[in-house]
C-alpha positions, 0 to 999 in steps of 0.5 A, a space after each residue: 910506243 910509236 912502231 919502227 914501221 913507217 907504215 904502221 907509224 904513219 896510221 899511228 900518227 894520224 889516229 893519235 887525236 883520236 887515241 888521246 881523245 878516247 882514252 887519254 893516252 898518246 900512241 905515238 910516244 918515243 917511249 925508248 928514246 925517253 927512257 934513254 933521256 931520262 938517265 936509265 941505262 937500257 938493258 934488254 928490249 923485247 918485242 911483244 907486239 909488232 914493235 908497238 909494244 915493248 918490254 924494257 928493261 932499264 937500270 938506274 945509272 
């Protein structure tokens, strides 16, 4: 999940190539927004890892 630090976003952004050729996976998701978007109504997030990681909580609308 793309950290709300610009800092820490910005080096996000720029090792994603590599992140996704390494291990398939994009680091820069927007992955709160997505689950927003996907209908699912956002309960509780909480920080778990410098605003990188996240646990959410969501509910089906």
């Amino acid at each position: 999940m793309l950290s709300a630090n610009r800092i820490v976003a910005w080096f996000m952004n720029l090792f994603n190539p590599v992140a996704v050729r390494m291990g398939g996976e994009n680091i820069n998701r927007r992955t709160l927004d997505n689950v927003a978007k996907s209908g699912l109504a956002v309960e509780q997030v909480t920080d778990l890892a410098a605003g990188i990681v996240k646990l959410i909580e969501a509910r089906k609308t």
